[in-house]
N, C-alpha and C positions, 0 to 999 in steps of 0.2 A: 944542860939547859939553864946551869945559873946565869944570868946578866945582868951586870953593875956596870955599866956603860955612865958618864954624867949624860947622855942622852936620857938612858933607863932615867935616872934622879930625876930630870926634870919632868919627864912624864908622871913618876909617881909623886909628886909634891900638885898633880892636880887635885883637886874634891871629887875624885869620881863615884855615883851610883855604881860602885861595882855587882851588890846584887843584882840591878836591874840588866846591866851592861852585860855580865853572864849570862842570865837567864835569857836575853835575847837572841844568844848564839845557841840555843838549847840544850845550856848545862841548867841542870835541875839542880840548882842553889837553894835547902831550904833557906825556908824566912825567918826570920824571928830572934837568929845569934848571930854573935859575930865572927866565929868561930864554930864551921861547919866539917865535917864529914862526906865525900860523898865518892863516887865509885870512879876511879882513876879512868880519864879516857885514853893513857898513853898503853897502857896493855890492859887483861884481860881479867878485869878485878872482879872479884867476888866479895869483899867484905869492906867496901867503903874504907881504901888506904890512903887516900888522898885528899889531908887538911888544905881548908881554906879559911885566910882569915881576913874578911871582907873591910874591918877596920883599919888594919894596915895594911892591905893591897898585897898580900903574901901569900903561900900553895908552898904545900911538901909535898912528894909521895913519900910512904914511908916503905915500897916498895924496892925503891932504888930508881925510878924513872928520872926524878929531879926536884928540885928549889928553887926557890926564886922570888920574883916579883908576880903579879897578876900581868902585869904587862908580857913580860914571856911565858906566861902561862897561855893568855890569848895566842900568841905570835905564834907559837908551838900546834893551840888547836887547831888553828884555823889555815896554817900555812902561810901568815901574812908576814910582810915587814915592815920595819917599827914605825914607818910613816904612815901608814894605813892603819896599825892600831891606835896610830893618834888621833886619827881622822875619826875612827870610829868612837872613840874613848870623848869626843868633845861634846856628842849630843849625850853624855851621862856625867858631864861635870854638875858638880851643883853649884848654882850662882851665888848661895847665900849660905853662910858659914854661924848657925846660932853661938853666941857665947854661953858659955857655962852655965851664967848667971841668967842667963834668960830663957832654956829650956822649954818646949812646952811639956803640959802633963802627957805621958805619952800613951798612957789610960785612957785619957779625952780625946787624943787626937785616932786613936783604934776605933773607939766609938762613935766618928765623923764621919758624914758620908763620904764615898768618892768624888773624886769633881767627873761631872760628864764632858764628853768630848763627842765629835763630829765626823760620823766615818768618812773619807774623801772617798768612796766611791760608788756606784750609782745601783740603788736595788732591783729587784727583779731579773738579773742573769745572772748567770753561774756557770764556773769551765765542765764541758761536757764529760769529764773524764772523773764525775763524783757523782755519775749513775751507773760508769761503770762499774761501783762499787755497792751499788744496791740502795743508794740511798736515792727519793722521790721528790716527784718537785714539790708534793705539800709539804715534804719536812724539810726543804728548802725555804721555801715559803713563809712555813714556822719560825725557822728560824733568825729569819731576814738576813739572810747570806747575800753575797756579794761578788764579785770577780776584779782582781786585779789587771792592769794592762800586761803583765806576765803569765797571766792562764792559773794564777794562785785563787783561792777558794777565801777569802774574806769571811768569818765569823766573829758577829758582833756579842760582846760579850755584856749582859747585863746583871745589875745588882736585883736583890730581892725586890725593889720600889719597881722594877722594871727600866732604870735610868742607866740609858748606855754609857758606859764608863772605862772603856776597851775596843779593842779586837784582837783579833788573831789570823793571821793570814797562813794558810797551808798549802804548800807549795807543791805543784807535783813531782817535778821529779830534783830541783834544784835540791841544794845542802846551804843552812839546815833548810829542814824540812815544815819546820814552823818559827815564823816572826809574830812580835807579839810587839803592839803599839806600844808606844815612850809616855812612859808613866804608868802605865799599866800594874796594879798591885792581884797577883795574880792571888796572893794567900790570901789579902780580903773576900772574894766573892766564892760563890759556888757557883758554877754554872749550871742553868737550869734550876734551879732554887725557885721563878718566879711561875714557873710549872706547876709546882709540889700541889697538888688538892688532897683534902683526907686517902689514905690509903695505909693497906696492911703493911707494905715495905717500901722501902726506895734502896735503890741501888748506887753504889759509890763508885767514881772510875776515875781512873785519870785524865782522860783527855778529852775533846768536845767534842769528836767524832763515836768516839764510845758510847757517852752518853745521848748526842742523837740516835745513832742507833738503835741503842735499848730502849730509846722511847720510841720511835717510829713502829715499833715492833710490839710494842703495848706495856712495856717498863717502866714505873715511873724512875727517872736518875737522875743524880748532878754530877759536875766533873769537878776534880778540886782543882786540875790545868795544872798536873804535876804529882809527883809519885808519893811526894810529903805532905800532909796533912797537917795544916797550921792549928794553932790555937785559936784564933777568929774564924776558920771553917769546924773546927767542932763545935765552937758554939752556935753556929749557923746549926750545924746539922741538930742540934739538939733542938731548934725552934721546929726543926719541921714536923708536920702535923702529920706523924706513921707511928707505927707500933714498933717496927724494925729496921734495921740498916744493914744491908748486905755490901758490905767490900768486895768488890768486881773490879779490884787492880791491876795489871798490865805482868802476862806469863813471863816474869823475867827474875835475875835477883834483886835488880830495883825493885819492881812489883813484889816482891816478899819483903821485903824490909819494910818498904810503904804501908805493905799490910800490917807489921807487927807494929809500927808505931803509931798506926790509928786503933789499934786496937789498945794500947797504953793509954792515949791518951783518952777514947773512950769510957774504958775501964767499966764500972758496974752503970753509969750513968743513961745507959740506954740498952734494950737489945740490939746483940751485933751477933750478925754471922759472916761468914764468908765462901767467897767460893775457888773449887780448882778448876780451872781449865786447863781444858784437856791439851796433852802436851804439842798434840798436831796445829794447835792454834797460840798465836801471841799475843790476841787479848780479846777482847767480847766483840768488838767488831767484824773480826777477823772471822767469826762464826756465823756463816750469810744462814743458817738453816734455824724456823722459829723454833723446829723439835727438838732439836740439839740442845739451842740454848736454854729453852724452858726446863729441859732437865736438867742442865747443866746450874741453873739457878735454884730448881727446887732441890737439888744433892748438894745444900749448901753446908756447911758446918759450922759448928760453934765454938768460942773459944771458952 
């Protein structure tokens, strides 16, 4: 899988977003290094063998699968070739290149809102094939979902102010299975956050169908929109106004790691528990039954 092509070269001497450029193909890139970890998609990993280093545009496994560039790291997931990762690589180049010297504080700029954006598609429908899954058209409604010209399920994503600042489109049956708008800073928000009213818990999950669901069902939740929990959503989750925080992360080995490192970063700073789901299901959504789930939330545990 290595490739050093001067084709390769000249692609990688672009400015690419590559965290964002990844996460858009639904590789779960945490945020926040540059120099990441995460669970190899070329075989069948269990313990995060496969660096990426978003700065220089580079991927190992340490498995033995391969090295390289990010550019064949894409080519590889996705099955494309190298003119199609270019095509796709150029809506993540960055236009503007800061000098050294002129850095912003990047303290200040964590603590700036997001800029808002404009869904392009028109509210009030939704593809019919997201009731086959149990969800209603008031938590449709709630949510101000949407429908692509592809039959994808459009979820708008907002900040705590209520200021749309995303979306996320969930495809049915296409690969990936979720796109996420260009620009989109997925570790900034929490979703569902502008929900949260006084209450004894809220529930944490990864994705925004999970946490619709735990609310339709009478849950208060947010979603962190990914299996890592950043530094800018703990500190969200610490404004919110509960006694407790139950991690309801996704039955997988991602979904355990995700666990344990919100539970790190948490640390004594709030109550936190968490829950097992049970092994016949692969994440909270996935449990259409209210019985099930209400116990499967109160048989929570602690760390």
């Amino acid at each position: 899988m290595v490739i050093s092509t001067g084709y390769t070269q000249r692609l990688n001497n672009m400015e690419v977003d590559w965290i964002q450029a990844l996460l858009n193909l639904n590789i779960d890139v945490p945020v926040g290094d540059e120099e990441v970890s995460i669970l190899c998609p070329f075989h069948d990993d269990r313990s995060e063998s496969c660096s990426i280093n978003t700065e220089k545009g580079l991927w190992i496994c340490f498995a033995g699968c391969g090295q390289g560039s990010l550019i064949s790291f894409i080519k590889e997931y996705m099955n494309w070739d190298f003119k199609k990762v270019k095509l796709y690589l150029t809506d993540y180049k960055h236009t503007v290149r800061s000098s050294i010297f002129n850095l912003p504080d990047m303290q200040h700029q964590e603590d700036l809102p997001l800029p808002t954006v404009t869904i392009p598609y028109k509210a009030g429908v939704v593809p019919r094939w997201i009731f086959n899954r149990g969800f209603n058209k008031a938590a449709m409604s709630k949510w101000g979902c949407r429908i692509t010209p592809s039959n994808g399920l459009v979820i708008p994503i907002q900040d705590k102010d209520s200021r749309t600042v995303g979306w996320i489109t969930r495809q049915e049956k296409m690969i990936p299975k979720y796109l996420y708008s260009k620009g989109l800073k997925k570790s900034h928000v929490l979703f569902g956050q502008k929900y949260i009213k006084p209450c004894d818990t809220v529930c944490v999950t990864e994705g925004t169908l999970d946490t619709m669901w735990l609310d339709q069902l009478g849950f208060p939740s947010v979603a962190l929109l990914g299996m890592s929990m950043s530094n800018k959503q703990r500190d969200l989750l610490l404004t919110l106004p509960t006694k407790e925080i139950i991690l309801c992360l996704d039955n997988d080995e991602a979904g355990k790691i995700g666990k344990e490192r919100a539970m790190k970063l948490l640390g004594n700073k709030t109550k936190v528990s968490y829950i097992n789901i049970p092994k016949e299901y692969k994440d909270v959504q996935d449990i259409k039954s209210y019985d099930i789930l209400n116990n499967v939330i109160k048989d929570k545990k602690y760390w």
